[in-house]
C-alpha positions in Angstrom: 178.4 208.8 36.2 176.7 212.2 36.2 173.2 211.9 36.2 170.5 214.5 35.9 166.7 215.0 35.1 165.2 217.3 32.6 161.7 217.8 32.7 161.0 219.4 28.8 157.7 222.0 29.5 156.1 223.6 26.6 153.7 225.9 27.8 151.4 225.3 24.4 149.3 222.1 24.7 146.7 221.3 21.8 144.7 219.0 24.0 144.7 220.8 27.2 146.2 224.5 27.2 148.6 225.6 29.9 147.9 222.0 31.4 151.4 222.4 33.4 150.6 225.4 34.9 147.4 224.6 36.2 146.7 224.4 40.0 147.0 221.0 41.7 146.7 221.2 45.0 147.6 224.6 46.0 151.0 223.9 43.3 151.5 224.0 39.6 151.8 220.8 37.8 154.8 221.5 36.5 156.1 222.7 40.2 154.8 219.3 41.6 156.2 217.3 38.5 159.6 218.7 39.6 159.6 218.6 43.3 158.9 215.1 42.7 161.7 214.6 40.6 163.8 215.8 43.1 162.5 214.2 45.5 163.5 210.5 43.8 167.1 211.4 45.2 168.2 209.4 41.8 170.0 213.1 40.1 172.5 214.4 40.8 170.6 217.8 39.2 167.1 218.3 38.1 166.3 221.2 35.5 162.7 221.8 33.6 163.6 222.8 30.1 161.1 225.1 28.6 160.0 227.8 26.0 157.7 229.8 28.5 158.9 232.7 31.1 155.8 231.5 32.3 156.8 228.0 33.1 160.7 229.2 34.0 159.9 232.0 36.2 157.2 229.7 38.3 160.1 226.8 38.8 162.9 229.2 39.4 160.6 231.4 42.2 160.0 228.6 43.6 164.1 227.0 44.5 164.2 225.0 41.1 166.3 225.1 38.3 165.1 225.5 35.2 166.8 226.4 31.2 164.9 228.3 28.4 164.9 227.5 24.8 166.6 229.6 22.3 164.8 227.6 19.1 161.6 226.1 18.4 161.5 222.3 18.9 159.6 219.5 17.2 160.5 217.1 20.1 161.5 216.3 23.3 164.7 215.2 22.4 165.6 218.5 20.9 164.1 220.4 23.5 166.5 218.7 25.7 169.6 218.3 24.1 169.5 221.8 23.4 169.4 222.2 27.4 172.1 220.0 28.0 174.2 221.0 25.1 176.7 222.3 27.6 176.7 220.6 30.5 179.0 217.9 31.9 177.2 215.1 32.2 177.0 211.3 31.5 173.5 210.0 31.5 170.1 212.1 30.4 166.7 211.4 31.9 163.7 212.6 30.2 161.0 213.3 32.8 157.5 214.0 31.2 156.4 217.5 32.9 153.0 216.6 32.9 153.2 213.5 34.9 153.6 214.8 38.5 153.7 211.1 40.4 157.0 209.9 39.6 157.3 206.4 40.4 160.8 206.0 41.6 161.5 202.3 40.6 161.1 202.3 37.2 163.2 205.4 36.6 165.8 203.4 38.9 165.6 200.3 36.5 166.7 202.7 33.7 169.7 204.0 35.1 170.6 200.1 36.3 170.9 199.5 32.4 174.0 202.4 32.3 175.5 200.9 35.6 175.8 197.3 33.8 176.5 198.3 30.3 180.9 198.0 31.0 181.4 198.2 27.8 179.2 201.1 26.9 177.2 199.6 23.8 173.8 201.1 24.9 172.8 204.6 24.1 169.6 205.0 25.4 166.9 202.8 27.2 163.4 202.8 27.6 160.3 201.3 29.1 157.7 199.1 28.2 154.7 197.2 29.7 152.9 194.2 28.6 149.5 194.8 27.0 146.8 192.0 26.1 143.7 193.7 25.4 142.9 193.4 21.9 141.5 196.8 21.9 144.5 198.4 23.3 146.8 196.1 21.1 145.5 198.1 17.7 144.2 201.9 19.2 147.6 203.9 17.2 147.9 206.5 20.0 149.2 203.0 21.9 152.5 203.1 20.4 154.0 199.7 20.3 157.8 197.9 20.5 159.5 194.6 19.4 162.4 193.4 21.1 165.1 190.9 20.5 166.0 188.1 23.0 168.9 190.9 24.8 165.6 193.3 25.1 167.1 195.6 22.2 164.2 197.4 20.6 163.6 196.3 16.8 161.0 198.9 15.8 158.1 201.3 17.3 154.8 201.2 15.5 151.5 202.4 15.8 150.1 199.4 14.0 150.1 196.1 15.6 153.6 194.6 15.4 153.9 192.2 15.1 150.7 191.1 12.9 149.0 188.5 14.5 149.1 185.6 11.5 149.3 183.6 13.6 147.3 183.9 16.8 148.8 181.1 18.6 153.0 181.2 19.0 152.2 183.0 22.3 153.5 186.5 21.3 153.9 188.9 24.1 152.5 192.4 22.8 154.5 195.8 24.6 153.6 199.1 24.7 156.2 201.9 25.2 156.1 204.2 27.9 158.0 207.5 26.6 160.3 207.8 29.3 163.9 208.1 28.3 167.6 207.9 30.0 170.2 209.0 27.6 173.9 208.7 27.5 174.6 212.0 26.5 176.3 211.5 23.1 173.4 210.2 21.6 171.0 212.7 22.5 173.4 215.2 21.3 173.7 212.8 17.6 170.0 212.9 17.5 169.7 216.5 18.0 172.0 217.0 14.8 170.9 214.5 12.7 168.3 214.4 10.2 165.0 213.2 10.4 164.0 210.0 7.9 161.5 208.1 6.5 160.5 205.7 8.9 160.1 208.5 11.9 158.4 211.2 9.2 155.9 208.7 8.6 155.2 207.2 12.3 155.5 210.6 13.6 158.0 208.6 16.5 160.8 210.6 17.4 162.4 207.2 19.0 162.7 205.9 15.0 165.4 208.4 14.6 167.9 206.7 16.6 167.4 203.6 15.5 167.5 204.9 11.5 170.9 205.9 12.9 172.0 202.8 14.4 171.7 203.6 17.9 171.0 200.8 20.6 168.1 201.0 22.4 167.6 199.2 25.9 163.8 198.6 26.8 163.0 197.7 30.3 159.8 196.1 31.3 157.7 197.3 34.2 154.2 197.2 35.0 154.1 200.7 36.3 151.3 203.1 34.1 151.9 206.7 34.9 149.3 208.9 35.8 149.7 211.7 33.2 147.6 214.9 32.5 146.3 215.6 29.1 142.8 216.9 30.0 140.6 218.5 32.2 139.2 215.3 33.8 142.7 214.3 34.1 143.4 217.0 36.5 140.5 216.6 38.3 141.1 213.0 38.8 144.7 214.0 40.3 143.4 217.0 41.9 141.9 213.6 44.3 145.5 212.2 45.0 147.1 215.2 46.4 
């Protein structure tokens, strides 16, 4: 199998403007998120795909690889499948770009799902980690994920899923940790088909594939990223380099 990264950048960031392009440690973000990437030795190619010269010319300056967008994109996905639209490859990895300490070992459990699946019935897996505070368990920016007993993903919600009639069946509760792999056929499928209901109205791109019938692999880990979305995020990292 061909594997690669891509690290989707958009320069624009309604919480924290320019976030990836931000100084940490005498690098960009977006420079660091990369190198790290690369530095996993899991790809076989690592690309940042992005609509900023900004963001393109700083990865490219600097040895990396990196693909601008032609069209406006409302996700990831897109963002990505537009970058990989022609290129040979097997298996898709989405990096988040504003996550510059890549833990290797969760990424690697991902791509283990691909090597095992002989007979190709999974088109995309994901991560998830346990959660138990009650707190966490209904916050809606805590997106959460069911599973059936093969670790198949029934459905993402921001609302508590399942509802907790009854308090004492020992449900486990998951949250889901946005990092994708993708065999490359669905990505592409997702990127031409239409959005529906159930994603429209969760705003969760991860709806649209299973709307569609795709198969989606979750993989526990207990491994929280450390991810830059404000200024006292940065500053917090701005410690660990």
């Amino acid at each position: 199998m061909k594997i690669i990264a891509v690290i989707p950048a958009r320069y624009a960031s309604t919480r924290f403007h320019a976030k990836l392009m931000q100084d940490l440690g005498g690098k960009t973000v977006i420079s660091r998120t990369y190198e790290a990437a690369v530095s996993t030795q899991l790809f076989d190619d690592v690309f940042v795909a992005t609509d900023s010269k900004l963001i393109f010319d700083e990865i490219v300056s600097n040895g990396g690889k990196a693909i601008m967008s032609k069209k406006e994109h409302e996700s990831g996905s897109d963002r990505i499948a537009e970058a990989v639209e022609d290129l040979d490859v097997d298996i898709v990895v989405n990096v988040q770009g504003d996550e510059p300490f890549i833990n290797k070992e969760p990424l690697e459990k991902l791509l283990e799902v691909f090597r095992n699946d002989e007979a190709r019935q999974i088109d995309l897996a994901s991560l998830m980690r346990e959660i138990k505070d009650k707190e966490e368990i209904a916050n809606p920016n805590n997106v959460k994920v069911i599973v059936d007993q093969s670790g198949l993903a029934l459905y993402f919600s921001r609302s508590v899923i399942p509802y907790p009639r009854d308090e004492n069946v020992g449900v486990r509760y998951f949250q889901h940790i946005g990092i994708y792999a993708f065999r490359k056929p669905a990505l592409m499928d997702f990127y031409s088909l239409t959005m529906k209901s159930l994603e429209a109205s969760e705003k969760l791109e991860q709806l649209r594939y299973l709307e569609y019938g795709k198969k989606i692999k979750m993989v526990e880990t207990t491994h929280v990223g450390i991810g830059i979305d404000t200024i006292e995020d940065l500053e917090k990292a701005r410690k660990l380099v």
